[in-house]
N, C-alpha and C positions, 0 to 999 in steps of 0.2 A: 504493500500500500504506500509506502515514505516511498520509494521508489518511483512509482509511479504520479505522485504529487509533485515531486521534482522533477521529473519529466516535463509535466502540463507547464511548470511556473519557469525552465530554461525555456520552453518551447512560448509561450507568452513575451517574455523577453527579446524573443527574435523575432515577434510578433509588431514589432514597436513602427508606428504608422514615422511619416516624415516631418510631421511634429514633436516627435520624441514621446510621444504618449503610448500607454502599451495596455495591453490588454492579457489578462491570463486567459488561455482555454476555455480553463473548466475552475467551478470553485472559486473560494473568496480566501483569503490573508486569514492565517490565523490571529485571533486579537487577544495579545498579552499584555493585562495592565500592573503595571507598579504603584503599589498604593504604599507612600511612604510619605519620607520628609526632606529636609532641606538636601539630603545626601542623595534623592533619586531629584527632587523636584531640578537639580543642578546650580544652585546657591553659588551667585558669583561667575557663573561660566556663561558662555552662549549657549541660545537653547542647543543647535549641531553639535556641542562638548560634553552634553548631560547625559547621564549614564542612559536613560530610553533610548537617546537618537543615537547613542553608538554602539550600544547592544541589538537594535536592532540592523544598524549597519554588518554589523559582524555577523546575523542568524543570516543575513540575507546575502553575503559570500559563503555561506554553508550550502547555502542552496535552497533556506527555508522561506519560503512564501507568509511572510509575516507584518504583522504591522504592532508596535507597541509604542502603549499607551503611555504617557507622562501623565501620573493621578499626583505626583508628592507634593507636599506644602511645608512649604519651610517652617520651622518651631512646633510643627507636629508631633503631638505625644501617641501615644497608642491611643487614649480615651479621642482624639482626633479623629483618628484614624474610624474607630468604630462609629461615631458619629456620623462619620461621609459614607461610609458604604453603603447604604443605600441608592445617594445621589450617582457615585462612579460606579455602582453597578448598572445604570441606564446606559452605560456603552457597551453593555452583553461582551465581555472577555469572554475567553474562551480558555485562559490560565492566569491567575495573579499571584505574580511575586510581590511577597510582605517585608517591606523595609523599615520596620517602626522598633521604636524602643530608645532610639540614642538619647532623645528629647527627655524620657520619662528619666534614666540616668544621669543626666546633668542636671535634673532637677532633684534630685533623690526620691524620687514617689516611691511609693513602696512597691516593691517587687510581686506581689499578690495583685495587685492593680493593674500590673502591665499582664501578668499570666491572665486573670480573668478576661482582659481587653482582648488580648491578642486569640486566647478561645474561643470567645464570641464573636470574634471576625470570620477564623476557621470555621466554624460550626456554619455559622450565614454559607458562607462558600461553596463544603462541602452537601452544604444541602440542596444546595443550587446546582450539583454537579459540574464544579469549576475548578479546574486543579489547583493545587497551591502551590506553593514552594517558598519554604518560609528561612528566612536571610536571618540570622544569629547576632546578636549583639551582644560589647562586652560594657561593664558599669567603668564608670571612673574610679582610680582607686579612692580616691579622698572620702570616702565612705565609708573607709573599712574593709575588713576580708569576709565578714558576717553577711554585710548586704553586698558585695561581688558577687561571693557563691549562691545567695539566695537570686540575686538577678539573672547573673548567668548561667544557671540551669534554667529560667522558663527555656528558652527555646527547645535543646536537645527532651524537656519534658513534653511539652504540645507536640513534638514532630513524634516521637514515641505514641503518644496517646493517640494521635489521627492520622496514624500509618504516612507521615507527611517527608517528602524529602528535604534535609535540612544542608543548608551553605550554612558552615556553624560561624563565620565573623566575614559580616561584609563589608570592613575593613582591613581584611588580612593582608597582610604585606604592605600595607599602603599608611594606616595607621602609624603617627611618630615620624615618618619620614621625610623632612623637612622639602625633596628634592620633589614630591607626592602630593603636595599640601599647596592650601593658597598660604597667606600671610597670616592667618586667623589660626593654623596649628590643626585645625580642625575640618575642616572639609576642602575634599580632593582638590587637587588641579584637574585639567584636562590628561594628561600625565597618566596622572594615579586614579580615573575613572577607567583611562584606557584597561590597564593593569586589573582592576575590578572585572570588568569585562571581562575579558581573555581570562580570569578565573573561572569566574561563575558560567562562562559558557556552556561547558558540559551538562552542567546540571540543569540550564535553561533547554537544553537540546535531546535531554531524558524526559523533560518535563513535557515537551514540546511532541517527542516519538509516542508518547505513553495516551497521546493524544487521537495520535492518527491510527496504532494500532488497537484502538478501541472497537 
């Protein structure tokens, strides 16, 4: 079936009239939304820099026929996040990557807060029959090692709990690294989004298969 979708969508592509406008075959764009915060919404970059428009760049040298969605909102906490899903569920995904929690950790909300949040977004989803794929976050230390551990197990707990595939830090490698970062310490360059990407691909593209061999 993946085989033959990329078929129709290289065969679309060569399809492209003299306007440069194109047509697929058959079938429509899978639609993959990120519902996050300042870290997907691309805080500081151009929108072409922000992690949707380059991950989708990247699924579409794969060969994947896709279109994703930019939902994030800068200083979003999780309790945000559950708030909107409603709204950003009227553009019908067809898989959403959850990027929430950095917001509730720089604030130190209590870690039962983000888990409940973040359950009750999953649960919406999964009963919507919407895949998930849920992005890991770690707390600031300045907390303590008490509220770390309690923060940083919700994820690997929820993906456990709703058979969910987890990217356990979706700052890995990029986090701390000054050469990664804009001037704020804290969220990506163009750079360290790329890096993001080119990580998390794989898993967008399990997320993405699990889809089609349905």
């Amino acid at each position: 079936m993946r085989k033959i979708k990329h078929f129709l969508f290289l065969f679309g592509l060569l399809s492209c009239s003299a306007q440069n406008t194109c047509a697929v075959a058959q079938g429509s764009p899978t639609r993959i939304l990120v519902l996050g915060d300042s870290l997907t919404a691309g805080y500081g970059l151009r929108p072409e820099e922000a992690f949707p428009a380059q991950l989708q760049r990247k699924l579409i040298r794969t060969g994947r026929q896709v279109k994703v969605l930019n939902r994030g909102v800068s200083g979003d906490t999780s309790a945000g996040g559950r708030a909107r899903l409603t709204w950003v569920l009227g553009d019908n995904p067809d898989a959403v990557i959850i990027e929430l929690g950095a917001n509730d950790g720089l604030r130190g909300l209590e870690p039962i807060q983000l888990r409940d949040n973040l359950d009750a977004i999953i649960s919406i989803l999964r009963a919507q029959k919407i895949a998930v794929l849920l992005t890991g976050m770690r707390a600031p230390p300045n907390f303590g090692e008490k509220y770390s551990a309690q923060f940083d197990a919700v994820y690997p707990s929820l993906a456990k709990k709703h058979g969910l595939s987890l990217y356990p830090f979706f700052l890995e490698g990029v986090a701390s690294e000054p050469n990664l970062n804009q001037k704020d310490g804290i969220h990506p360059n163009s750079r360290g989004v790329e890096k993001i990407v080119d990580q998390i691909t794989p898993y967008v593209l399990r997320l993405i298969d699990g889809l089609e061999n349905k």
